[in-house]
Every structure is written in structure tokens, then in C-alpha cells.
FIKOLDREN-483261 format. One record per residue (C-alpha): residue number from 0; chain; residue in three letters; y, z, x. Coordinates in Angstrom, 3 decimals, padded with zeros to 6 digits. Layout:
residues N
[NUM "A" "ALA" [Y Z X]]
...
end
This chain:
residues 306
[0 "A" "UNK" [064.822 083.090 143.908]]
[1 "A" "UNK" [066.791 085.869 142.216]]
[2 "A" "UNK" [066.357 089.073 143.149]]
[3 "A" "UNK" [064.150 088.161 146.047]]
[4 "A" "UNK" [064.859 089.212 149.777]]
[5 "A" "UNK" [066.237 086.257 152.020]]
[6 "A" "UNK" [064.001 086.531 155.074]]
[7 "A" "UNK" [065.087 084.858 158.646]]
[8 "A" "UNK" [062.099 082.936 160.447]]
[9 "A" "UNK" [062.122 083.014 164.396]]
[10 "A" "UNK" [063.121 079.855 166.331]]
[11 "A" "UNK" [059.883 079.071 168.164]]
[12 "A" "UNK" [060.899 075.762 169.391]]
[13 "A" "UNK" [063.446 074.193 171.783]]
[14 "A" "UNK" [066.583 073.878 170.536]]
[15 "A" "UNK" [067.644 070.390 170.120]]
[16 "A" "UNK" [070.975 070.591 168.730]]
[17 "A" "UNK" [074.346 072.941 167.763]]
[18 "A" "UNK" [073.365 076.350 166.265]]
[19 "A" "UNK" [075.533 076.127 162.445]]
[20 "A" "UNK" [076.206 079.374 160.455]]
[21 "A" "UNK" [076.776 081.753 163.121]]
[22 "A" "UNK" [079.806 084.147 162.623]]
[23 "A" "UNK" [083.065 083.231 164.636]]
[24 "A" "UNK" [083.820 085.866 167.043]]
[25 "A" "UNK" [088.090 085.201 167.861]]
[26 "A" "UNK" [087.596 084.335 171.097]]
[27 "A" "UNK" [088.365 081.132 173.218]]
[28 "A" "UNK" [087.873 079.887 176.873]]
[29 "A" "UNK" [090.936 081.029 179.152]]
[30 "A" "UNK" [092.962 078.167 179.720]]
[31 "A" "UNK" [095.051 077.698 182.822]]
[32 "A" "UNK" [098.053 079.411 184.160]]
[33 "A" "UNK" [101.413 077.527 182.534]]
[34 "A" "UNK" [103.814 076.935 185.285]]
[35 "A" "UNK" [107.059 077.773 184.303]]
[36 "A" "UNK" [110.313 077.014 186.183]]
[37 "A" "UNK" [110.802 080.656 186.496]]
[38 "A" "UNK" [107.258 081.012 187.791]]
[39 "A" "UNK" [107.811 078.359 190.400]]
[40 "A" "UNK" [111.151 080.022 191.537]]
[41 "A" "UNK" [109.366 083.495 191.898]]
[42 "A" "UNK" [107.379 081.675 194.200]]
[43 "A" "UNK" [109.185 079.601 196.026]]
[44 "A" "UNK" [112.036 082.779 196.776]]
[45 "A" "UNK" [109.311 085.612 196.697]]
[46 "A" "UNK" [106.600 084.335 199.229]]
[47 "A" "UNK" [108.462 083.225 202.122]]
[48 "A" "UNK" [110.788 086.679 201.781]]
[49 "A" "UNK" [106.980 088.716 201.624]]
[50 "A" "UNK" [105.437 086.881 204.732]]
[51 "A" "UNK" [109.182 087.371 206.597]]
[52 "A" "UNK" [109.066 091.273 205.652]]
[53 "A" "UNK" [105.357 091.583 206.749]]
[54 "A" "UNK" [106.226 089.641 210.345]]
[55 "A" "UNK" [109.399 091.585 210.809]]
[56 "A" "UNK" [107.324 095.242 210.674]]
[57 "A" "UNK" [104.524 093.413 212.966]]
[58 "A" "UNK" [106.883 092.915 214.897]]
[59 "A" "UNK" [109.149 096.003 215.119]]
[60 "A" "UNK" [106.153 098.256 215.559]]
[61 "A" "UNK" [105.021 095.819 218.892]]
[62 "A" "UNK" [108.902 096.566 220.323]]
[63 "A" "UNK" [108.526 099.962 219.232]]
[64 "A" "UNK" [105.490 100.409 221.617]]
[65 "A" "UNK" [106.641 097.855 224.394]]
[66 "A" "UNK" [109.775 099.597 225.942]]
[67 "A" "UNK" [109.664 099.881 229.627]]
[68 "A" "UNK" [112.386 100.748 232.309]]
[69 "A" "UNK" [112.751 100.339 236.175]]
[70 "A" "UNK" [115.428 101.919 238.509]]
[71 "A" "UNK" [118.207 100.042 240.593]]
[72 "A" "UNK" [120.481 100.777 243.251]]
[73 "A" "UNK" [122.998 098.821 244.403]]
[74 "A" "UNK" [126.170 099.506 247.358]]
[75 "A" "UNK" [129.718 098.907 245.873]]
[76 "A" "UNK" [132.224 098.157 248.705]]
[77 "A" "UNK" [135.381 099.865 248.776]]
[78 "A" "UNK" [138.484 097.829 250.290]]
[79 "A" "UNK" [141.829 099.273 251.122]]
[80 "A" "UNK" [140.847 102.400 249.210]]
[81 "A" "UNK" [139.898 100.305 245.904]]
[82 "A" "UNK" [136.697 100.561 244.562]]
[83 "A" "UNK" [136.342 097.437 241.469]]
[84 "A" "UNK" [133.252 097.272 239.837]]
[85 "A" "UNK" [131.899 095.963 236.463]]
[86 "A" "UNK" [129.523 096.021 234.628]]
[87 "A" "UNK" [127.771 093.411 231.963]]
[88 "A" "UNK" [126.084 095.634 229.613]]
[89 "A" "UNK" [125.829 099.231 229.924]]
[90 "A" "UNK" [126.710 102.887 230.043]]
[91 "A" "UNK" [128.037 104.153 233.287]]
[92 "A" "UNK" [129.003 107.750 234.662]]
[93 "A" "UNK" [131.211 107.816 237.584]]
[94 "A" "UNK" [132.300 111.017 239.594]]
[95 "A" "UNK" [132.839 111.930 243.391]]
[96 "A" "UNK" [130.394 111.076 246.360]]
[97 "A" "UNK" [130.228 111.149 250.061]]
[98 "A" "UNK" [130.533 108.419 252.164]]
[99 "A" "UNK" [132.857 105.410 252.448]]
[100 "A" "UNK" [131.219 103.223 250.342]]
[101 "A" "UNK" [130.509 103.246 246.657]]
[102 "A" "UNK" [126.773 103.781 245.628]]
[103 "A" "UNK" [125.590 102.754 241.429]]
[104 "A" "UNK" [122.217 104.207 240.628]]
[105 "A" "UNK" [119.899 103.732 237.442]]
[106 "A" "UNK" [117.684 102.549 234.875]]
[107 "A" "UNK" [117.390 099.392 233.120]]
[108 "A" "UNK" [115.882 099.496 229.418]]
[109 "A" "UNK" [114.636 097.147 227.978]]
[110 "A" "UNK" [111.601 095.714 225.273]]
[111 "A" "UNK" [108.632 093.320 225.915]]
[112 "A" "UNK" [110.486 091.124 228.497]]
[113 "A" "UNK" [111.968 092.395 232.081]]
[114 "A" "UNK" [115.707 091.477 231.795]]
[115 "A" "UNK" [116.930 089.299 235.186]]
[116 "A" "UNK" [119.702 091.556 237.047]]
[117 "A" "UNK" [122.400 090.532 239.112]]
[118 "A" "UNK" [125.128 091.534 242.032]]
[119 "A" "UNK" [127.480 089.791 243.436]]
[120 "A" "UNK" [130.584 091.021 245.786]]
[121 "A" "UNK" [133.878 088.816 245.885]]
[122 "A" "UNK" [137.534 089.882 247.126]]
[123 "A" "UNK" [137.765 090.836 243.658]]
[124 "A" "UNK" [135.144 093.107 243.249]]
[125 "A" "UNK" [131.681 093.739 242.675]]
[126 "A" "UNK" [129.777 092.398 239.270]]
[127 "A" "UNK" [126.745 093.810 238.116]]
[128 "A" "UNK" [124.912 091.677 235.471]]
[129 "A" "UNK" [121.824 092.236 233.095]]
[130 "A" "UNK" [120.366 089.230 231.574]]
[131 "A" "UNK" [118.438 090.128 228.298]]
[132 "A" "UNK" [115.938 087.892 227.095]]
[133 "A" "UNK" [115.800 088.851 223.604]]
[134 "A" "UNK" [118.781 090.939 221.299]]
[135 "A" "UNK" [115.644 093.199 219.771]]
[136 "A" "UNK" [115.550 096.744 221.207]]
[137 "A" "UNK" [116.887 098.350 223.927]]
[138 "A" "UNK" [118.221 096.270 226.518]]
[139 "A" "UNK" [120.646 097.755 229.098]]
[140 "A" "UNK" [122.131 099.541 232.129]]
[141 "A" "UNK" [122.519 103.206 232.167]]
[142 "A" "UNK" [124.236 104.274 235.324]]
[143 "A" "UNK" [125.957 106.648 237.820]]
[144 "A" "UNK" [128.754 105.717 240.367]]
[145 "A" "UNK" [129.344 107.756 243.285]]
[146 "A" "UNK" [132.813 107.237 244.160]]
[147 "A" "UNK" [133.951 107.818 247.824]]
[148 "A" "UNK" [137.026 110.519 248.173]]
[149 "A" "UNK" [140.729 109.823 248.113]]
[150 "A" "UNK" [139.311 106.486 246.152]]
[151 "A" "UNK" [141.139 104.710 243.527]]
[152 "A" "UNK" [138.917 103.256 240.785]]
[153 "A" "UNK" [138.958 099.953 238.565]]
[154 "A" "UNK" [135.861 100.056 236.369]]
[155 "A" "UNK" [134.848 097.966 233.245]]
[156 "A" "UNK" [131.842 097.404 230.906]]
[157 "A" "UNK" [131.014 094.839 228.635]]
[158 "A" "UNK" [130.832 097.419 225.110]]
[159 "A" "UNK" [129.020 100.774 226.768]]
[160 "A" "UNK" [130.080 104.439 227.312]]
[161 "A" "UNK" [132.288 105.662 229.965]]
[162 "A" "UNK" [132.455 108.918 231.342]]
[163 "A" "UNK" [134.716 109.632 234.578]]
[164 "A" "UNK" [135.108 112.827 235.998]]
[165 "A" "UNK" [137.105 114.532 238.886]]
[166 "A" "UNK" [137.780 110.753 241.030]]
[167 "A" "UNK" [140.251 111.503 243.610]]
[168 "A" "UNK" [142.845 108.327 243.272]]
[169 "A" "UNK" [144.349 105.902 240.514]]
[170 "A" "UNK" [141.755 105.115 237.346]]
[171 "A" "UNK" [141.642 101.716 235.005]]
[172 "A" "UNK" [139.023 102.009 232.755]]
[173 "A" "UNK" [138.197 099.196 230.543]]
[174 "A" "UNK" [135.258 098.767 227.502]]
[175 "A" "UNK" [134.641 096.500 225.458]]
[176 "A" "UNK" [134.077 098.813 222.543]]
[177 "A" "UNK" [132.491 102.360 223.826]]
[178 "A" "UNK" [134.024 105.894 224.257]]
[179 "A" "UNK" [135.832 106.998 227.324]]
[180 "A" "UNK" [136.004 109.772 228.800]]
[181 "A" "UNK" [138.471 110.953 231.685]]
[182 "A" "UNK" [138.862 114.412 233.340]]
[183 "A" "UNK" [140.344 115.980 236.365]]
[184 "A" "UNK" [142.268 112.580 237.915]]
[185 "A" "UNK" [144.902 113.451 239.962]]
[186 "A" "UNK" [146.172 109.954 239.724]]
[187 "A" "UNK" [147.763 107.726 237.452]]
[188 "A" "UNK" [145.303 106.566 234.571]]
[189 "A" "UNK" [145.058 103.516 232.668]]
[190 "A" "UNK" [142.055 103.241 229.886]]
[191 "A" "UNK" [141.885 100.751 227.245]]
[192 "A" "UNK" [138.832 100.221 224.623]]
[193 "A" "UNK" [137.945 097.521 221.611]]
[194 "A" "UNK" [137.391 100.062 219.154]]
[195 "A" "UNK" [135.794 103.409 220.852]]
[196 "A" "UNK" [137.003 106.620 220.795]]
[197 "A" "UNK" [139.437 107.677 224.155]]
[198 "A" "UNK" [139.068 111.542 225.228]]
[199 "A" "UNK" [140.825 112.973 228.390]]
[200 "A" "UNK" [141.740 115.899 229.743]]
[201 "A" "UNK" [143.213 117.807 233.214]]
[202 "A" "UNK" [145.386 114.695 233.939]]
[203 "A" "UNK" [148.511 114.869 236.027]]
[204 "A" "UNK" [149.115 111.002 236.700]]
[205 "A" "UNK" [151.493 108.634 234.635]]
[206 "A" "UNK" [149.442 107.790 231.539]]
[207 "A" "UNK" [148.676 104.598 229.648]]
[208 "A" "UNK" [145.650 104.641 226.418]]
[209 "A" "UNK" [145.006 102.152 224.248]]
[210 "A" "UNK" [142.193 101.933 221.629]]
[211 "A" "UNK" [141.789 098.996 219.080]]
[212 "A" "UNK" [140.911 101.643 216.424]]
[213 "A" "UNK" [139.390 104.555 218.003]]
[214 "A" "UNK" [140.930 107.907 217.903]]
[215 "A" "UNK" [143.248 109.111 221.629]]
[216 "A" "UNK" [142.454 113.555 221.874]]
[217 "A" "UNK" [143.744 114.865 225.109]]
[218 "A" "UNK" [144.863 118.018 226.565]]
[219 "A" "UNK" [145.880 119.881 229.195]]
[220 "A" "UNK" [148.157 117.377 230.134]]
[221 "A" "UNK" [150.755 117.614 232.755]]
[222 "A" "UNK" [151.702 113.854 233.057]]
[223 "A" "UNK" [155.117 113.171 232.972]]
[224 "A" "UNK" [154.866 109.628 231.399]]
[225 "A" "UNK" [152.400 108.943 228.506]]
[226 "A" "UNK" [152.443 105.556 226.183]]
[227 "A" "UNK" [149.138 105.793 223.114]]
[228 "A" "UNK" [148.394 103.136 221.115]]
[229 "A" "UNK" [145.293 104.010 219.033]]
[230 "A" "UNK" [145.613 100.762 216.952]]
[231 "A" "UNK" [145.146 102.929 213.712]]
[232 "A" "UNK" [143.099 105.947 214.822]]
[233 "A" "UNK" [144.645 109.106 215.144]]
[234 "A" "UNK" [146.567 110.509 218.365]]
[235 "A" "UNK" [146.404 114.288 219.440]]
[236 "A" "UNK" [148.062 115.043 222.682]]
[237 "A" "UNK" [148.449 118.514 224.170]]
[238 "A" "UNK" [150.426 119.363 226.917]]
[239 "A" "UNK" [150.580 122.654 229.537]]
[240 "A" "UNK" [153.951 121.332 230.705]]
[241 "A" "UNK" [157.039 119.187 229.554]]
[242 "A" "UNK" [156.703 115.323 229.314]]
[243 "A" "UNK" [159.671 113.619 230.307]]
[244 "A" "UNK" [158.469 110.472 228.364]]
[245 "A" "UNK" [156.546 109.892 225.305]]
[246 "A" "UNK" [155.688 106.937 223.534]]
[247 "A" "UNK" [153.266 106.657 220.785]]
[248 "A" "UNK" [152.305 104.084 218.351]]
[249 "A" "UNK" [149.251 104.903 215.884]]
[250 "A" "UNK" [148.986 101.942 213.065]]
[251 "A" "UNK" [148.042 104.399 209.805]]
[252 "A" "UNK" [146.796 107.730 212.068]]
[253 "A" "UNK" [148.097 110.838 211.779]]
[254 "A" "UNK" [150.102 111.747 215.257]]
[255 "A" "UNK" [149.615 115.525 216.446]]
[256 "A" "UNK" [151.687 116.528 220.192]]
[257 "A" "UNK" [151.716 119.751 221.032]]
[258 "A" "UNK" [154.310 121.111 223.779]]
[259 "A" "UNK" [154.195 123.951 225.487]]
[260 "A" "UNK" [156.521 127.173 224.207]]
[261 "A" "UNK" [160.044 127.445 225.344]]
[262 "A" "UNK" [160.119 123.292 226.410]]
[263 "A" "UNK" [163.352 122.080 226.402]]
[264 "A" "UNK" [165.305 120.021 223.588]]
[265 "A" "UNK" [163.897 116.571 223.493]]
[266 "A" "UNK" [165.144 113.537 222.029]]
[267 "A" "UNK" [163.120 112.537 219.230]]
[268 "A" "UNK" [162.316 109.694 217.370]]
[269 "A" "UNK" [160.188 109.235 214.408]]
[270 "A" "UNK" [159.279 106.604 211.987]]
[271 "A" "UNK" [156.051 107.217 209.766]]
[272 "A" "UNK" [157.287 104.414 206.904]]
[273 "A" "UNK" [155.186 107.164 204.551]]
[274 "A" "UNK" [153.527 109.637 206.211]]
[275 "A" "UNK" [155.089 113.428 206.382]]
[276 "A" "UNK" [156.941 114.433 209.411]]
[277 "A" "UNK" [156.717 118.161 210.720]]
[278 "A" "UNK" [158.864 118.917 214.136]]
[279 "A" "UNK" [158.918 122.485 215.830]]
[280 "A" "UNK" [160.244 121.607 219.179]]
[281 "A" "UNK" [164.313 121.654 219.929]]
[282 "A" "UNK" [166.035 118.160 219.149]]
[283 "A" "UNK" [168.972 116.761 220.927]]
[284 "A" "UNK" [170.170 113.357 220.968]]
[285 "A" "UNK" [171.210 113.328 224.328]]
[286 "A" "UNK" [168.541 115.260 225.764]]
[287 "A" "UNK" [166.808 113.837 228.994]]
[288 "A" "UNK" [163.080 114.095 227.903]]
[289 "A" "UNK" [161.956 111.158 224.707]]
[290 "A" "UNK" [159.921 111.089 222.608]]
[291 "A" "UNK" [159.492 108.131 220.498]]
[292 "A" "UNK" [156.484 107.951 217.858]]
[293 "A" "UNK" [155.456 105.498 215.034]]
[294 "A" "UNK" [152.679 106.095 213.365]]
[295 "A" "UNK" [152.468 103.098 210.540]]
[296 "A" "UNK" [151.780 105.515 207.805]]
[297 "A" "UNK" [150.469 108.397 208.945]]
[298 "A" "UNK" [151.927 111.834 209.456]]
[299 "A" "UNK" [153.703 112.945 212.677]]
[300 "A" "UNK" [153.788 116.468 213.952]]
[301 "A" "UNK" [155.756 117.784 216.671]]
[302 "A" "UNK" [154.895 121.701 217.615]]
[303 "A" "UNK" [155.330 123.954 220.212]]
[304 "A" "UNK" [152.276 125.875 221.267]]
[305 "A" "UNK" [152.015 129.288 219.989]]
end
């Protein structure tokens, strides 16, 4: 009736059917993820790369916890007053020691598995191996050779460090791709490495260094025959006392020699197809003492000590 108030009875009873009338609220039932091509991509990519980064740090932090070492000691034979050794994997330190007969001392890293060693002596030589499981971690031979006096030396590595020091015969020094160091070797020298750096210093002996890359720095040099090929790293060379022969190749490095003050005129020859050229030294044509030098590029310089 007009002007009467609407009044709403309570339901007492069951309800039996759909409640009409009520006011719509805006809101539906969530309905399932759509699976787009992009989701299924992010997916397929994204899961595999998650699980592989989660195993990966499992697994570095287990080899970061499960390094070990254990010593080793092996004879190395010397014949005729030639001492040849090499070694697989590793860094290795030789300098003087009593005795007749070579002695190699260290330790052998390594992570969760024990690597298998090996030695065995030929004619040739002696050949020390290392046998790692698994390329994860540390895995190798760090080592000192005692070399016998008056003892000339053939050493090689398969990619480590080498550091000789104050051997009392001929060197040859060979790595696969570590530094080398030489010092104090009467003797004629011979070091080659696949990419390392090549130090020396104190040498008297007829020279021969070759790096595929690495820089050559020596001095106090008295050898009177030195060939360099860096293979693109730079060359510096300083000598106490004339050269008679020089021959340097760098493929792009700058070339530094330094001769001591008052040497005599030298016969020079220079091509740096770009690079400057700076000479300080006397030049004479027919001089005795050469010095050739081609540095691919880079700059040459030729000075007397001050």
C-alpha cells in the first residue's frame, strides 16, 4: 500500500530452490590458468636452466669442502750427466741438490676423488703422470726437483709453472702454456711456452726463447748468442756485456734491448712495418756483432745503458 513500510519476513524453512532478487556483487569463480605459447616456452627454457643453477651451487659448495692432498716422492735417474723428466700436469721448481741422482718431491691436489699417479723410467727419460678423475677443482702436481751438480737439465710440463734456478749444466724447458722462469745457468738455455710469460736472468749460455704470445723480460745477460720469438708479446732484453748475435722476432710487441755503455758499433737491422724505431747504440754495416729485429708492428728500441 502507499505510503506503508515494506517489511522483510525471516526464512524459517529449508530452502528448496535459487534465492531471486539478491544484489549482484561483480564477482566470478577464478577460471584456470590460459596457457600461452609464451607461457609454455618460459617453462620449458626457465625450469631446466633453475634446477641446473641450483645443482651446479650443490655441487660447487661439496668440491669447495672436499679438497684433499697427499705427498710423493719419486728418484729421477741421471744418465751421462742428463737429467729428462716430465711432467703431466703440474707446477714444478727445480734448483741444485746433492747426490748423483735426481730427487722430485710434493703434493698432489685434488677434489672428491684421489687422482691415480704414475712413473715410469725409459732411455728417454723419466714420466711422471697424474690421472684426474674429474676436470672440477684442483687437480694437480706441485713440485720440487733437486738436480744433481754439473747436471744438464731437459724438463717439460703439460700447461704448469716453471721456475729454475742456479742448475749447473745445459737447460730445455718446455710448457705447455705456464710462465718460466730461469736464473743463474751457466749453460746454454733453451725455453719454449704455448702462451706463458718467459722471465730470465744471470745467463751466460747461448740463448734460444720462444713464447706463443707471452711476453720474453731478461737481464743481466752476458750470452753471446740470443734468438726471441715472443709470437706477439713484447721482448725486453738487457745486457751487462756485448752480444755478438741478436735475433728477434716479436709479431705486434714492442722490442726494448738495452746494451751496455761504450759497446761497440753493431750492425743493425730493423723492420717494424709500423711501429717507431729509436736506436742509441753505434751502427756499422760491416760491423762484426748483428743485430737483426722484426717486430710485426710494434716499436723497436735500441739503447745503450746510461
Amino acid at each position: 500500500m502507499n505510503g506503508d513500510t515494506a517489511m522483510t519476513l525471516p526464512i524459517t524453512g529449508p530452502i528448496t530452490g535459487p534465492i531471486t532478487g539478491l544484489p549482484a556483487t561483480g564477482l566470478s569463480a577464478p577460471g584456470r590458468l590460459r596457457m600461452t605459447p609464451a607461457r609454455v616456452l618460459t617453462l620449458v627454457i626457465g625450469v631446466p636452466l633453475v634446477l641446473a643453477l641450483i645443482g651446479w651451487t650443490g655441487f660447487g659448495v661439496v668440491t669447495e669442502f672436499s679438497q684433499a692432498s697427499f705427498p710423493v716422492s719419486y728418484a729421477i735417474p741421471v744418465n751421462h750427466g742428463q737429467l729428462v723428466a716430465s711432467i703431466a700436469d703440474g707446477n714444478l721448481t727445480a734448483r741444485p741438490g746433492p747426490g748423483n741422482t735426481g730427487r722430485l718431491t710434493g703434493n698432489v691436489q685434488y677434489t672428491l676423488i684421489r687422482p691415480a699417479m704414475s712413473a715410469s723410467t725409459t732411455a728417454s727419460g723419466t714420466t711422471i703422470g697424474v690421472n684426474c678423475h674429474i676436470q672440477v677443482g684442483n687437480c694437480g702436481l706441485n713440485a720440487t726437483l733437486l738436480v744433481p751438480g754439473h747436471t744438464s737439465v731437459t724438463l717439460s710440463t703439460g700447461g704448469g709453472d716453471m721456475t729454475v734456478s742456479g742448475t749447473g749444466g745445459n737447460v730445455s724447458l718446455s710448457s705447455a702454456g705456464g710462465d718460466v722462469a730461469l736464473s743463474q745457468v751457466p749453460g746454454s738455455a733453451s725455453v719454449s711456452t704455448g702462451g706463458g710469460d718467459l722471465t730470465a736472468s744471470i745467463l751466460a749460455g747461448r740463448l734460444t726463447f720462444q713464447t706463443e704470445g707471452g711476453d720474453v723480460s731478461a737481464d743481466t745477460l752476458t750470452a753471446p748468442y740470443l734468438y726471441a720469438d715472443s709470437g706477439g708479446g713484447d721482448v725486453s732484453l738487457v745486457f751487462t756485456r756485448p752480444p755478438g748475435y741478436l735475433d728477434i722476432m716479436s709479431d705486434g710487441g714492442n722490442v726494448t734491448v738495452v746494451l751496455p755503455h761504450g759497446s761497440p758499433a753493431y750492425d743493425v737491422v730493423t723492420t717494424t712495418d709500423g711501429g717507431n724505431l729509436a736506436t742509441g747504440v753505434p751502427t756499422s754495416s760491416s760491423a762484426s756483432d748483428k743485430i737483426t729485429i722484426n717486430s710485426g708492428g710494434g716499436d723497436i728500441s735500441v739503447t745503450e745503458a746510461s
